[in-house]
N, C-alpha and C positions, 0 to 999 in steps of 0.2 A: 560307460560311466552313467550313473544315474542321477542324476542333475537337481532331483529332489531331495535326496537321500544327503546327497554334499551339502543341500540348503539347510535341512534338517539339522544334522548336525554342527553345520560351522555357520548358518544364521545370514544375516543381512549383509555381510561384507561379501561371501560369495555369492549370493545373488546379484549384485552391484558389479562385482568385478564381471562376472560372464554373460551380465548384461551388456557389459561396456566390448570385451573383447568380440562378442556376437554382430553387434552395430557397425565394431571395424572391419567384417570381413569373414572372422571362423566359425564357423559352422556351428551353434551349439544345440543339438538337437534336443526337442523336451522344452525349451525356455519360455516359451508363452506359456507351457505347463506349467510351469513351477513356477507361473506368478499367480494364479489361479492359488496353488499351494499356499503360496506368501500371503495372499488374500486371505484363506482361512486360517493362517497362524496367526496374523492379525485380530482376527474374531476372537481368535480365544484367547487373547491377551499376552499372545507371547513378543509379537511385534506391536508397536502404532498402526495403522492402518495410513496414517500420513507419512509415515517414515517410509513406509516401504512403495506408496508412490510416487511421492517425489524424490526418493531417492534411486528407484527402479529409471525414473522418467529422465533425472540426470543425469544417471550412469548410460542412458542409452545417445541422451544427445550430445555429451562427452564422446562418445565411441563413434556418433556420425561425424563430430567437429574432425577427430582424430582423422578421419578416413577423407576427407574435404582437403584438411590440411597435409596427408600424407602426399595427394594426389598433386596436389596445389605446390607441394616444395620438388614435388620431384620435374615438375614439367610436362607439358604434353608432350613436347620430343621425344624423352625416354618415357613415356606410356605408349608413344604410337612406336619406337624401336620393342618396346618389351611384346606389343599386339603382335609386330610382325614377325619376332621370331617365333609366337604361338601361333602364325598364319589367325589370329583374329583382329587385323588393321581393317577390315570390313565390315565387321561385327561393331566395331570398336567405333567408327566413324557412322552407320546409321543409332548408336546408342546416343552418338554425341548430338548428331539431328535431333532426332525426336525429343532431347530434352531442351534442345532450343524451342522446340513448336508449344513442350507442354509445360517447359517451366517447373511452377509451384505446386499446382496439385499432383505432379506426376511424384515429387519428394512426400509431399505429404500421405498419399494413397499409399508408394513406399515405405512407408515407415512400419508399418503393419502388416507388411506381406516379405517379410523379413530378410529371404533367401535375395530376393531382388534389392533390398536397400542401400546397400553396400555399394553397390555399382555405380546404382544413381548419385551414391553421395563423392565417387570421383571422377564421377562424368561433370558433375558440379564445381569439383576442385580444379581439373584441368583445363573447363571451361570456362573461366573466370567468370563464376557467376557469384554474384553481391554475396560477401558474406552473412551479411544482416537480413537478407530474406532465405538467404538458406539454413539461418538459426531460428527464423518465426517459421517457417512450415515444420524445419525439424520437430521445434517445440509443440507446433499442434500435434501434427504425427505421431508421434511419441506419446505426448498424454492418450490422444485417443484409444493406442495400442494400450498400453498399461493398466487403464481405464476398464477396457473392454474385457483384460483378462484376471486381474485384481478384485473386483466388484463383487462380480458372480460368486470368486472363490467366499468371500469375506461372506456375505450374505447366504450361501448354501452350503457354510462350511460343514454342514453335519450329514452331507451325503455330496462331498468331494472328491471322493473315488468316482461316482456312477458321474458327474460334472467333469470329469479329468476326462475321463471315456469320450462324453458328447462331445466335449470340447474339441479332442483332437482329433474326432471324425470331421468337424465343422475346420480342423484347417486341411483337411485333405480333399474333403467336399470342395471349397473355397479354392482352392488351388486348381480341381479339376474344372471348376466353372470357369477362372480367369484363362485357363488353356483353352477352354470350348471357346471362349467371348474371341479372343486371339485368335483360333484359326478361320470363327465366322468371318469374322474382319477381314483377315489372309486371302479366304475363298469369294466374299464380297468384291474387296479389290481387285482379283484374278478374274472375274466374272465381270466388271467394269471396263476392263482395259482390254476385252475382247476372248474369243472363241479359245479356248486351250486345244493344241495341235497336237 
C-alpha cells in the first residue's frame, strides 16, 4: 500500500484516519512520509498548511487517547492474562516499571519514535496514570512529531522526493542509534553488576 499515493488522491481525511489508526497500535509503514508529503501539498495550495497540522497532530492524540483508554477499560488483569498466554507477563511487567521510574518524557520521546508509542500509551492506560498529564505530553509529543515532519516538506516542497529519501534514511539512522544507545546501557549495567561468567 502506498500511503502517499492514498493521500494523493483521497486528501486530508486519509491522512487523519491512518494517523489516528497508526497511534492506536497498526503498523502504518511510510506515515511520517507522507506528512513530509502533506507539508508540500500544503505549499502549493492544495491543503492549509494549519489544517493539516493540527489536524495530523489531533488525529494522532485521538489515536493515543483511544489506545490509553482501550487499555484502561479492558484492565490490567486481562492485559497481564492476555501477556501470559503470549509468554510476555515479563516483558509486560518491566514495561510497566520503567514507565513508573520515567513517567512523562518516556510518553513524550514516544510519541515520535512511533513503533514504540503504542505501548507506552497502554502501559499508561493499565497503569492508571492521570489522564491529564497523559494528554499534555501526548499533545507535546505529537506536535513535536508533526512539526518535525510537516515543516521540512512544506518549505522544500520543490525537491520532496530527494527530502522523502533523507528523511527515511534519518528514521532508520535514528532507530539504529536508539538500539546502540540501548544496548550501551544493557552492557553498562552488565558490566556494573560484576564479571560476565
Amino acid at each position: 500500500m502506498d500511503l502517499i499515493a492514498l493521500i494523493t488522491d483521497y486528501g486530508l481525511p486519509v491522512l487523519f484516519a491512518c494517523t489516528t489508526i497508526c497511534c492506536i497500535g497498526i503498523p502504518m509503514p511510510g506515515l511520517s512520509l507522507a506528512l513530509v508529503a502533506a507539508g508540500s501539498f500544503a505549499k502549493r495550495a492544495e491543503w492549509g498548511l494549519l489544517a493539516v497540522v493540527f489536524g495530523a497532530v489531533g488525529a494522532a492524540v485521538v489515536g493515543d487517547l483511544l489506545g490509553f483508554w482501550m487499555a484502561r477499560l479492558a484492565g490490567s488483569e486481562r492485559v497481564f492474562r492476555w501477556a501470559d498466554r503470549l509468554g510476555l507477563r515479563k516483558a509486560l511487567r518491566k514495561a510497566l516499571d520503567y514507565q513508573a521510574r520515567v513517567q512523562g518524557p518516556s510518553i513524550f520521546l514516544t510519541r515520535w519514535l512511533v513503533p514504540l508509542g503504542p505501548w507506552v500509551n497502554f502501559n499508561c492506560g493499565i497503569s492508571n496514570y492521570a489522564q491529564t498529564k497523559f494528554l499534555a505530553w501526548s499533545l507535546a509529543g505529537q506536535s513535536f512529531w508533526v512539526i518535525l515532519y510537516v515543516i521540512p516538506g512544506y518549505f522544500f516542497q520543490d525537491s520532496v522526493q530527494r527530502l522523502l529519501e533523507v528523511m527515511g534514511t534519518l528514521g532508520w539512522a535514528s532507530l539504529a542509534t536508539l538500539l546502540l544507545a540501548l544496548l550501551s546501557w544493557r552492557l553498562y549495567q552488565l558490566k556494573k553488576s560484576g564479571p560476565i561468567t
